[in-house]
N, C-alpha and C positions, 0 to 999 in steps of 0.2 A: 504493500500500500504506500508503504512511505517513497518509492522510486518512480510511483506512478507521476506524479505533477511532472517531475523532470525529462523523464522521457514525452510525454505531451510538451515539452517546451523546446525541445530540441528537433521532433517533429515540425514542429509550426515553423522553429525559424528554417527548415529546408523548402517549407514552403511557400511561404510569405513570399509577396512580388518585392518589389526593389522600390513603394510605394515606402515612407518612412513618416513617423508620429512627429510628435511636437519635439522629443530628446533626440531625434533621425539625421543627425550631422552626418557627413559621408566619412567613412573614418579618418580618411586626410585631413578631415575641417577639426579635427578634434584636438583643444587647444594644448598643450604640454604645461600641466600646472607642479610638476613635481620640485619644484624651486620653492614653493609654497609651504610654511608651517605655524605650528600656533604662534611663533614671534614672528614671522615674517607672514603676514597675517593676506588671503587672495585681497587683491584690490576687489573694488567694488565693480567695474564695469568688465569682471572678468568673470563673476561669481554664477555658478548655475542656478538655471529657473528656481524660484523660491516651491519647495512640495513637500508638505508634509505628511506624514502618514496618518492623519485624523482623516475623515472620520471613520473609517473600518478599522477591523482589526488587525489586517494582515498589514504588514512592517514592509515598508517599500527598500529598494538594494541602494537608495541614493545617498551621498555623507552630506553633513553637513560642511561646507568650505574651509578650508584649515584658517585658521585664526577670530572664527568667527562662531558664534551660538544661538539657537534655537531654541527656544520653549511653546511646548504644547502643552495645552491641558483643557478637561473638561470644566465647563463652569458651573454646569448643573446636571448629576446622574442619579438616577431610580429604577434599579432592579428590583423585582417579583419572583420567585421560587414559592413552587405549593409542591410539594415531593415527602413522602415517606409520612402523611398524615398531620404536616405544618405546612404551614404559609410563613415566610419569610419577606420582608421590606428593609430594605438597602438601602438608603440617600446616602450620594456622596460628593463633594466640592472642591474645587482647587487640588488638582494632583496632579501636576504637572512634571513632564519631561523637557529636564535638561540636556542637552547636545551641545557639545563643544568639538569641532572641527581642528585633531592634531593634526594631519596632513591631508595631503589632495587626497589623499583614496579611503581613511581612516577617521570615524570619530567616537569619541566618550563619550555613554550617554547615563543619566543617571533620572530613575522614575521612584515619584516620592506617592507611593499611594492617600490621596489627601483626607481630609475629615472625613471621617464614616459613622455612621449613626445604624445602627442594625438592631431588630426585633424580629423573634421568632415567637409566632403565636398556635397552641392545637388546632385545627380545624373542629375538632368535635366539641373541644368546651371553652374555647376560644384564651386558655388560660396563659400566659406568659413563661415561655420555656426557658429561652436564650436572649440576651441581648447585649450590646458592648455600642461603646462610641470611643474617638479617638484615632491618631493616624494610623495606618496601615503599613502594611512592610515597604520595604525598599529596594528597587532593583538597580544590579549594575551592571550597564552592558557595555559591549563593544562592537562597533558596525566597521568591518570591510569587506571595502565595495572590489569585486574580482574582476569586473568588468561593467562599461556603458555608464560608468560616473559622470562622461559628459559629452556621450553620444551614442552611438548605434541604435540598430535595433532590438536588441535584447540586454538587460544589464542583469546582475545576479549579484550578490554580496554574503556573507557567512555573521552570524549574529552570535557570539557567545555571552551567556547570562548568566549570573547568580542572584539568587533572592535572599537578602540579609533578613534576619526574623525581628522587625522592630514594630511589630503593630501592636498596640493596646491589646491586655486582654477582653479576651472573646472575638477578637478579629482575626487571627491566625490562629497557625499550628504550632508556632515555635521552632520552627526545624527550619535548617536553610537548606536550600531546593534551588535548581538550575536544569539548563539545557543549550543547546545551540538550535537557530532557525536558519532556513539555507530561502530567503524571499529573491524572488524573479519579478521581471517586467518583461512583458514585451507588446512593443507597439506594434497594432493593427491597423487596417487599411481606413479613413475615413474617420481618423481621432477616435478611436476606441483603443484601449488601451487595456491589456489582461494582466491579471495579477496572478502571482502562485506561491505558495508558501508553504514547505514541509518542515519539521520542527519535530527534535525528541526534548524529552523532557525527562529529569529522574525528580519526579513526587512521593511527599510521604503516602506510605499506608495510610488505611482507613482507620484499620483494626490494629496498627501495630509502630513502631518505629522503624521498620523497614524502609525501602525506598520501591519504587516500582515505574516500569516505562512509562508513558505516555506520549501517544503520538499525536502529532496535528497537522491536518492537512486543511488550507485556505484555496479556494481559488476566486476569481473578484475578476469584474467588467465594469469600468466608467467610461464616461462619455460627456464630454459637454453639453448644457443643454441651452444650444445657439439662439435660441427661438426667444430664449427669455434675457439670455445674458451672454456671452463669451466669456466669461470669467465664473460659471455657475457651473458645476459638474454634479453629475449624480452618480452617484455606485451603487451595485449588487455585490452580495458577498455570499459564500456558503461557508461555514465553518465545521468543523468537524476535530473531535477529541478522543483517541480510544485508547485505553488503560491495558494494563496487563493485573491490576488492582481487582480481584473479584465483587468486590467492595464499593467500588468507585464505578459509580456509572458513566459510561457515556456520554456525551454530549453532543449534541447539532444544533446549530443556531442560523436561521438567514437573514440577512440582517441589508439595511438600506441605509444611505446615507447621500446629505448634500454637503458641497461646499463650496464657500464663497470669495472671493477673490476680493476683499476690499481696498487692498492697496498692495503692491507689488511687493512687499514681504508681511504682509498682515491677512487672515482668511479666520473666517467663521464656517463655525460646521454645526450641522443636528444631522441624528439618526437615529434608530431603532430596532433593534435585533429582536427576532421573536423566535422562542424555542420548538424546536419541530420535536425530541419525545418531552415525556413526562417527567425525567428526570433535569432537562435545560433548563435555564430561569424562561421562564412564560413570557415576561415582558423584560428590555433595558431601553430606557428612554436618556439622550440626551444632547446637551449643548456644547460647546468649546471654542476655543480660541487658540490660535497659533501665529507667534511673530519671530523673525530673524534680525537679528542687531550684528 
């Protein structure tokens, strides 16, 4: 499963016409930035298209410019879970991703899970089981870009992660947890653009202090949506999570989202994932904001 997205992506680019997206430089035109580092920081009229990875989930393969930083973050999110005889409610604000661009093809990125407020209630007596409020853990990654950082038709980058355990309790597990994601791009004919994303993950047990696989497999289509804006884009996404955990169920989620271009390094976003089994959160609703300095 996990080699599936890749070999579909290596398919398409033998097939693809010679037809190139918005990042479709011919490889010749593709500028040489490796002079470039966090001290000697990309000039400004050299810097690639501003693209963040909000509003889906899947993690785009593009860095942030060496000398230069990014923050993303939600500004208003509301998960829904009814699973194993509770209903559970999520609000959560401000948890922004930091990106720091050390070199042209490389950046640090650090995501701070922000205020969470959570309530688990029975379904049958409607009584108060769980609940916790407080920041959430901490993640710390690394983005290199293997290829299409500032041109072609296909780019791909290798994402390694660890999860520091710093949430309030009742918001984690306590256990620090990682993985690496291996996210693709590849532009299509007519400003469609597909996304792909495979990812292991080693998560705790349910039942135990163990650790156990997890896989995820993303694949996503956007598209501008001309008619209203040039600067307005919509996406589709499918998500998918599957454990080796007997404990740990499953996940599917499909999920939509807009986003908005309001000033060439500033974009707002909303979207909404809804869980396709019984065991996904049923609903996540939300907002964000993303700007590059």
């Amino acid at each position: 499963m996990r080699s599936s997205p890749l070999r579909f992506a290596l398919l398409l680019l033998l097939i693809l016409p010679t037809s190139r997206g918005a990042r479709a430089d011919d490889a010749e035109t593709v500028p040489d930035k490796s002079m470039y580092s966090l001290f000697n920081p990309t000039p400004d009229d050299a810097m690639r298209a501003f693209d963040p990875e909000r509003p889906c989930k899947i993690l785009n393969p593009f860095t942030v410019d060496a000398g230069h930083f990014q923050v993303e973050s939600d500004v208003f999110d509301y998960t829904h879970i009814n699973f194993g005889g509770a209903g559970t409610q999520l609000f959560e604000t401000a948890d922004p991703v930091i990106k720091l661009g050390l070199t042209s093809s490389i950046d640090f990125e650090l995501v701070f899970n922000g205020y969470l407020n959570s309530a688990t209630h029975s379904n049958q007596t409607g009584m108060l089981i769980a609940n916790g409020h407080g920041f959430g853990d901490t993640i710390i990654k690394t983005k290199i870009n293997l290829v299409g950082d500032d041109g072609g038709t296909f780019a791909m980058a290798l994402v390694p992660f660890v999860k520091v355990p710093s949430a309030a309790p009742g918001l984690g597990n306590g256990v620090v947890e990682g993985g690496v994601a291996l996210p693709m791009q590849i532009n299509l004919p007519k400003d469609f653009i597909l996304g792909l994303q495979i990812e292991y993950d080693a998560l705790k047990n349910a039942n135990d202090s163990q650790h156990y696989a997890n896989l995820v497999n993303i694949a996503s289509f956007s598209h501008p949506v001309s008619f209203i804006s040039k600067d307005l884009t919509a996406s589709i996404e499918f998500f998918s999570a599957v454990g080796t955990d007997p404990f740990t169920p499953a996940v599917y989620t499909f999920d939509v989202g807009l986003a908005y271009l309001i000033a060439s390094n500033v974009q707002l976003d909303a979207g909404a994932n809804f869980g396709l089994t019984k065991a996904s959160p049923n609903l996540n609703l939300y907002t964000g904001i993303s700007a590059r300095f």
